[in-house]
KEVO-987049 format. One record per residue (C-alpha): chain; x, z, y. Coordinates in pm, whole numbers. Last residue first. Layout:
+-------+--------+--------+--------+
: chain :      x :      z :      y :
+-------+--------+--------+--------+
:     A :      X :      Z :      Y :
...
+-------+--------+--------+--------+
END
This chain:
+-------+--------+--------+--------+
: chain :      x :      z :      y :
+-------+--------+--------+--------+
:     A :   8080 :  12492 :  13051 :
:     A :   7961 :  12504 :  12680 :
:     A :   7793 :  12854 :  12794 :
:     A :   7562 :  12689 :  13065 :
:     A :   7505 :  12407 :  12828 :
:     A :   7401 :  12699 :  12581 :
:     A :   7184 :  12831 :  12868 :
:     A :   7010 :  12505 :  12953 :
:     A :   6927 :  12472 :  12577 :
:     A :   6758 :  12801 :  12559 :
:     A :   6512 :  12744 :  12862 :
:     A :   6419 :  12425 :  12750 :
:     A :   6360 :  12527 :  12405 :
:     A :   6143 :  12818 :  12533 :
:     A :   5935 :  12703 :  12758 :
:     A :   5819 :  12413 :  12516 :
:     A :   5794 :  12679 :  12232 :
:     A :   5564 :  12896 :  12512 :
:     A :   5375 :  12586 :  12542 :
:     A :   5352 :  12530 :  12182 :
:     A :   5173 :  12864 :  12135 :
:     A :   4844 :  12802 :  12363 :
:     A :   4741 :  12884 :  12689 :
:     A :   5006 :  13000 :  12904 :
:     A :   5097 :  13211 :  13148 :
:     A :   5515 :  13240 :  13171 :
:     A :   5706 :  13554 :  13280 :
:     A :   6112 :  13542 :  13341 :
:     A :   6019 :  13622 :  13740 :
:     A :   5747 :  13836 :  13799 :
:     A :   5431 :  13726 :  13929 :
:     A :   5236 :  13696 :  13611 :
:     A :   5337 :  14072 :  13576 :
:     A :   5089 :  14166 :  13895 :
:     A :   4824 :  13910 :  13718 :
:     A :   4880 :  14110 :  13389 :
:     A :   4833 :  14461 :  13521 :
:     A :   4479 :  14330 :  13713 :
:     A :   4353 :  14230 :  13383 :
:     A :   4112 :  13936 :  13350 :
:     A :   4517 :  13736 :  13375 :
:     A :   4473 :  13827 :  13016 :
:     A :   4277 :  13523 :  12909 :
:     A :   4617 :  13270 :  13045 :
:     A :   4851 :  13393 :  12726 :
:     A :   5101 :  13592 :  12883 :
:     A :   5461 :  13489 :  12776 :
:     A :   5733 :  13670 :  12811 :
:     A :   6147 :  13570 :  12861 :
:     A :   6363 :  13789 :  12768 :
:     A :   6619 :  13948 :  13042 :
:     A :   6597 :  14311 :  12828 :
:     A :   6435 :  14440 :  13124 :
:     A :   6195 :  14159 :  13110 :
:     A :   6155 :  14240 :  12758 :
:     A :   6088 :  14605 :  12851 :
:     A :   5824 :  14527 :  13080 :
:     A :   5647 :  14269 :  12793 :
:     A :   5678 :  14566 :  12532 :
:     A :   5496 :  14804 :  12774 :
:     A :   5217 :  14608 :  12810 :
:     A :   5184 :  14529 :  12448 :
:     A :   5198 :  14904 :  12387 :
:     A :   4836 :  14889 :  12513 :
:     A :   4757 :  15120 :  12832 :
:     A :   4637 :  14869 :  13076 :
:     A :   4488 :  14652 :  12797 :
:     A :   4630 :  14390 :  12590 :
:     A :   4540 :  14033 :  12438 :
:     A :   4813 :  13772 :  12347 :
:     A :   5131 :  13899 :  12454 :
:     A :   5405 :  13674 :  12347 :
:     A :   5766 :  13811 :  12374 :
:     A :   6113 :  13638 :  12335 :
:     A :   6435 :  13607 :  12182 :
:     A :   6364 :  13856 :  11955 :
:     A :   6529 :  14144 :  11796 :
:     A :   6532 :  14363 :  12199 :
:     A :   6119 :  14312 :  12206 :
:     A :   6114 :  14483 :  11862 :
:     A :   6405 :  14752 :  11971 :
:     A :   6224 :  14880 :  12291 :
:     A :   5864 :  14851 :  12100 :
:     A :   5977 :  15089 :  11866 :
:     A :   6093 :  15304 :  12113 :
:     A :   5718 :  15325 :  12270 :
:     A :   5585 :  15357 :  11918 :
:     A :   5774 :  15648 :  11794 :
:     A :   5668 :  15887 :  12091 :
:     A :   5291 :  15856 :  12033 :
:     A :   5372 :  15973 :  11636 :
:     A :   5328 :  15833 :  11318 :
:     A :   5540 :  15982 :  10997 :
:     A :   5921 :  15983 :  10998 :
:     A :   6038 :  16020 :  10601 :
:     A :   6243 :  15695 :  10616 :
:     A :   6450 :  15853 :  10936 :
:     A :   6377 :  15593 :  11232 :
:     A :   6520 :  15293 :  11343 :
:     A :   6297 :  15060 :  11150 :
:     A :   6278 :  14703 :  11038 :
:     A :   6065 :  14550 :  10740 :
:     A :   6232 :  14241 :  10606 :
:     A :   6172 :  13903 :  10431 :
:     A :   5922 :  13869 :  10112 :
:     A :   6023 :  14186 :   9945 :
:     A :   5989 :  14410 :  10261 :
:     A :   5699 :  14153 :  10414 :
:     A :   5507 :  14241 :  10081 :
:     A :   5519 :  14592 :  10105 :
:     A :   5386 :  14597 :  10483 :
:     A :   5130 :  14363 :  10372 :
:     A :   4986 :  14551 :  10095 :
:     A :   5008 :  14891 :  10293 :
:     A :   4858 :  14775 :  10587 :
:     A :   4557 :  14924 :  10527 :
:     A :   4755 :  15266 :  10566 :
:     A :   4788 :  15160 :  10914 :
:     A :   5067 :  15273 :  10934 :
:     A :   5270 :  15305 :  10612 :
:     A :   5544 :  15585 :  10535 :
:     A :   5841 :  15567 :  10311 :
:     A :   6014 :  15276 :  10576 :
:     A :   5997 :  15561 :  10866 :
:     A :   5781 :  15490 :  11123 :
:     A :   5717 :  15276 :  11448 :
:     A :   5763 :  14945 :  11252 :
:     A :   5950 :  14635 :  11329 :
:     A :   5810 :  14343 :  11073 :
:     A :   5950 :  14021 :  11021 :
:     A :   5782 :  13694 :  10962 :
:     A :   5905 :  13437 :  10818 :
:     A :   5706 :  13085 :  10768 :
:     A :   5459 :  12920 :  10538 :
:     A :   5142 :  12872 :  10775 :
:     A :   4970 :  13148 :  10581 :
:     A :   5260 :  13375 :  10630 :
:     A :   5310 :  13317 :  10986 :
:     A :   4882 :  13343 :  11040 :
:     A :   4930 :  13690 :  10852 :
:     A :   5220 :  13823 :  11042 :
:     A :   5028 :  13767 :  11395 :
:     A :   4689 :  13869 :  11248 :
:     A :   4858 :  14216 :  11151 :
:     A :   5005 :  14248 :  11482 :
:     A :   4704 :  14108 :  11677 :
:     A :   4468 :  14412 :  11540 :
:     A :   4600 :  14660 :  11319 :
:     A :   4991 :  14777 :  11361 :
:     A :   5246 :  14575 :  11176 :
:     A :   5489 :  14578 :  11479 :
:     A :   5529 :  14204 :  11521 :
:     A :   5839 :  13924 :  11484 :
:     A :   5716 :  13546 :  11393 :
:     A :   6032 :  13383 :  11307 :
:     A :   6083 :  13011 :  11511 :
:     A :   6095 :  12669 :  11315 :
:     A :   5876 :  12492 :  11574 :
:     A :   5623 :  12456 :  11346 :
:     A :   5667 :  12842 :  11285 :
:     A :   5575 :  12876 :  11640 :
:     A :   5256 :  12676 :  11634 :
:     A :   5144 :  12866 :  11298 :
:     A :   5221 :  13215 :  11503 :
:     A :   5013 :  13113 :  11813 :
:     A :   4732 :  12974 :  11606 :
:     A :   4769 :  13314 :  11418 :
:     A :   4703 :  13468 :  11736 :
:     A :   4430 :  13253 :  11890 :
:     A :   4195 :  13353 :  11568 :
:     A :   4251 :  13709 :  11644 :
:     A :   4226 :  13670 :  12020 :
:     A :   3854 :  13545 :  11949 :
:     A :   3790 :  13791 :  11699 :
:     A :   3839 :  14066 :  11965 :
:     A :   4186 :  14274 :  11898 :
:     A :   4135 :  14601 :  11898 :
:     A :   4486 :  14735 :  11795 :
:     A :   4614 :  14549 :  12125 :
:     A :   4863 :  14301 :  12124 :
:     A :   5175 :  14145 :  12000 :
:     A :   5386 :  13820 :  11911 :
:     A :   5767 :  13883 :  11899 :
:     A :   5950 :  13566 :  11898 :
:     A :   6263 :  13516 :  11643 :
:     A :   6496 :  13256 :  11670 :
:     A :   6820 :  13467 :  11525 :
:     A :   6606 :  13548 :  11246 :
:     A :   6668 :  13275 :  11126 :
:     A :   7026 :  13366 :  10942 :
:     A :   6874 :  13578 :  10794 :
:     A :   6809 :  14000 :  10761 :
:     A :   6704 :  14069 :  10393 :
:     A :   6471 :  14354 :  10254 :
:     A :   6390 :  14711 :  10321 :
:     A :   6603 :  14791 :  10640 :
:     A :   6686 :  15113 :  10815 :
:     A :   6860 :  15040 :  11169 :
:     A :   7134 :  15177 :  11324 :
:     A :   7297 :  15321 :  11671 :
:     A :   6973 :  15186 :  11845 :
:     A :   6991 :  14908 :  12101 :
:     A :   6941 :  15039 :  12462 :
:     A :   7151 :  14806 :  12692 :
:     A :   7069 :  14494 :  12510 :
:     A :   7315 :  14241 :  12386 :
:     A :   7366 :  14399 :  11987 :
:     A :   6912 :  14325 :  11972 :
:     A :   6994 :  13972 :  12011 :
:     A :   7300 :  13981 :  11711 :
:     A :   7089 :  14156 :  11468 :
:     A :   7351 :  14375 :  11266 :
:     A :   7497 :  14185 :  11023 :
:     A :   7840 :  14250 :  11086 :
:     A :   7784 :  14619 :  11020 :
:     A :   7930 :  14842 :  11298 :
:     A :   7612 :  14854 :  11509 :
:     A :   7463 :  14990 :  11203 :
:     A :   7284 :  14860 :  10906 :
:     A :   7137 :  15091 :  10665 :
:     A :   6964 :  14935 :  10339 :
:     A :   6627 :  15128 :  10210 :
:     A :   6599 :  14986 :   9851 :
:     A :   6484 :  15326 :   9681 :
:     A :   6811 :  15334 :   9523 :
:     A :   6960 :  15234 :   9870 :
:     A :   6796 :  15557 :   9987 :
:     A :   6980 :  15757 :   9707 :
:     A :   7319 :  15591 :   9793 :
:     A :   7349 :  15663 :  10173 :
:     A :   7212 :  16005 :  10091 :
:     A :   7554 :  16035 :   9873 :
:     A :   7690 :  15951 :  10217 :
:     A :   7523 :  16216 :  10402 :
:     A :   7603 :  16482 :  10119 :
:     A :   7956 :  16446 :  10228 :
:     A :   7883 :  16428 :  10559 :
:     A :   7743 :  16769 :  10522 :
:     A :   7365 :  16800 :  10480 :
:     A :   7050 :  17019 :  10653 :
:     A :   6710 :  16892 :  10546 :
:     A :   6370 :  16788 :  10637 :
:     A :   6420 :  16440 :  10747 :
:     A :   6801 :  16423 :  10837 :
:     A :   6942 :  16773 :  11009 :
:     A :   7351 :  16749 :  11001 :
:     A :   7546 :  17030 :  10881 :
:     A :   7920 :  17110 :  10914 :
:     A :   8131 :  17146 :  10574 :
:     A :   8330 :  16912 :  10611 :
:     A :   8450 :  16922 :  10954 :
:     A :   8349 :  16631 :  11160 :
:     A :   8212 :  16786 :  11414 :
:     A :   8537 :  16776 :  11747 :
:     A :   8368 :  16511 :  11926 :
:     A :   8674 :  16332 :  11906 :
:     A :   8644 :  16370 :  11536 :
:     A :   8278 :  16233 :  11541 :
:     A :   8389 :  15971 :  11736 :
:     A :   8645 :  15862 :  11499 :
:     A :   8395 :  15865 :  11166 :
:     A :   8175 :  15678 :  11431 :
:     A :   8478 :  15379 :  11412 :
:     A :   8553 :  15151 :  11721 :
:     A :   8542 :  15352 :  12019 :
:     A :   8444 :  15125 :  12214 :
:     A :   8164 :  15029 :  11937 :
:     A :   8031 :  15430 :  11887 :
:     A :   7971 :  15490 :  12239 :
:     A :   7764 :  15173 :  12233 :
:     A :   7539 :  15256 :  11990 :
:     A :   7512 :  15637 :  12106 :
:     A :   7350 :  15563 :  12457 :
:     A :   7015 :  15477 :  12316 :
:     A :   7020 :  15732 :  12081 :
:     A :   7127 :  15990 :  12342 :
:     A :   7500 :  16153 :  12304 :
:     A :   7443 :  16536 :  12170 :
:     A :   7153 :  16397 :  11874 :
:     A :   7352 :  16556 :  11633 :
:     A :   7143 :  16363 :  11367 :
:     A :   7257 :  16053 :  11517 :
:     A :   7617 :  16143 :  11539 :
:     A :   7558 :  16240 :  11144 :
:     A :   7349 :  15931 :  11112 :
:     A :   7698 :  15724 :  11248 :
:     A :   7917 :  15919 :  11008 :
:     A :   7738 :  15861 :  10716 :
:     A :   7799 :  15473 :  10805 :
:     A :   8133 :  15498 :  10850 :
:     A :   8170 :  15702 :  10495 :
:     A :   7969 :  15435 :  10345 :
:     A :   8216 :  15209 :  10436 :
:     A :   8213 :  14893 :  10645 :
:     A :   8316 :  14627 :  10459 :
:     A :   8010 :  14557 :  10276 :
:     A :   7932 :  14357 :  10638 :
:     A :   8218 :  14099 :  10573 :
:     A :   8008 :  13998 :  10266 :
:     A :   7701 :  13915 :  10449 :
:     A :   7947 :  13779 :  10656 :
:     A :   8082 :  13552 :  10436 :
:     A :   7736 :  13438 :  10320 :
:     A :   7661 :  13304 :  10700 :
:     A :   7977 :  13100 :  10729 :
:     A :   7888 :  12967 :  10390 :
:     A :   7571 :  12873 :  10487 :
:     A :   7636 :  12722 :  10847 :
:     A :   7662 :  12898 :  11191 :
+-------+--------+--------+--------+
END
């Protein structure tokens, strides 16, 4: 897609109304079909505001619970406004520029709050993760990892948690690339609240993603989902150092469900979890960041031959 294909949907996306898009955070607020159900109930049937009819709540005056209060679709909308005063953008399965990996799995969220710019790029994004307690060592091999894929002209995609996430958004930015950030609370709040800086930075700088209400503070249940819709936005996951019971583990079996490739880099195979997942097809060991880049280029240009055919 070239530049001017690109800016026309940018503009194609203003299309959708703010009335559509109320609509879709009232179904979400209803909560009756499950989030990771919803997105696709609302693209057969074409328009949320439609659904919500069908569904027989889209009488004026009904209530929807967002954050801490109770609003009509009416006051949904003008909530629509006030968060894009605070530069929190929603983009919905119905918005043209909603990230066209995460639109092919199963369990993409119904929408997505953004503070800065989706691109073009983002399209060749690789999720890079790990444990919170990263050892210096995996530090250092992480923003090798994210330097060797911005080389390669890929977007370094993390979670902005401490450890390998942070280290993984830092070495992109040092080596001059983009790196965006899927979080696993609301765009008001910041976790770590070190990360404060960084997380501020990435949402002038590229974008911060999230799929939850902007007041949603930190909780075990917002991380797991979170790493459902980081591992859907990329093309592919690189887990650099993990435990049994990191999210990073999780993230790589949920990219494999996703039919994304993951990468193990070859000091996890310590752990017994890793060596079973080193068996499974669609997972790579390897030992540096240009290896999963050389995986990864052949692997993408056999499937657009595939799709020439």
């Amino acid at each position: 897609m070239g530049e001017v294909e690109y800016e026309r949907m940018f503009a194609d996306a203003s299309l959708v109304s703010t009335r559509e898009t109320a609509a879709v955070l009232a179904l979400m607020a209803r909560r009756e079909i499950p989030w990771n159900r919803l997105a696709g109930e609302i693209e057969e049937e074409g328009s949320a505001l439609a659904l919500l009819q069908r569904l027989d709540v889209a009488q004026t005056d009904r209530l929807f619970a967002v954050d801490d209060d109770q609003l009509t679709l009416d006051q949904l909308e003008e909530q629509v406004h006030r968060w894009e005063v605070e530069q929190i953008r929603l983009v919905t399965v119905l918005d043209a520029l909603y990230p066209s990996n995460l639109r092919m799995t199963h369990d993409r969220p119904p929408a997505l709050f953004l503070r800065g710019e989706l691109a073009e790029s983002d399209e060749r994004s690789v999720a890079v993760v790990g444990t919170r307690r990263a050892s210096s060592e995996a530090v250092k091999l992480t923003k090798t990892v994210a330097q060797e894929l911005v080389d390669a002209d890929y977007v370094v995609v993390s979670g902005l948690a401490a450890g390998i996430d942070t280290a993984a958004h830092e070495g992109a930015l040092a080596a001059g690339g983009r790196t965006v950030a899927v979080i696993g609370t609301g765009l008001r709040e910041y976790f770590p609240k070190e990360n404060r800086e960084l997380q501020d930075r990435l949402g002038r700088e590229s974008a911060v993603i999230s799929q939850f209400w902007p007041g949603q503070g930190a909780r075990k249940w917002t991380f797991p989902q979170r790493n459902a819709v980081m591992s859907g936005v990329a093309r592919a996951t690189v887990v650099v150092e993990a435990s049994r019971t990191s999210g990073a583990r999780m993230q790589a079996r949920l990219a494999l469900e996703h039919g994304r490739p993951v990468f193990l880099m070859r000091s996890l195979l310590e752990h017994e979890w890793a060596r079973e997942y080193a068996k499974r097809p669609g997972t790579y060991v390897v030992d540096e960041g240009s290896e999963a880049v050389e995986h990864l280029e052949r692997l993408y240009t056999a499937q657009l031959a595939l799709t020439a055919m």
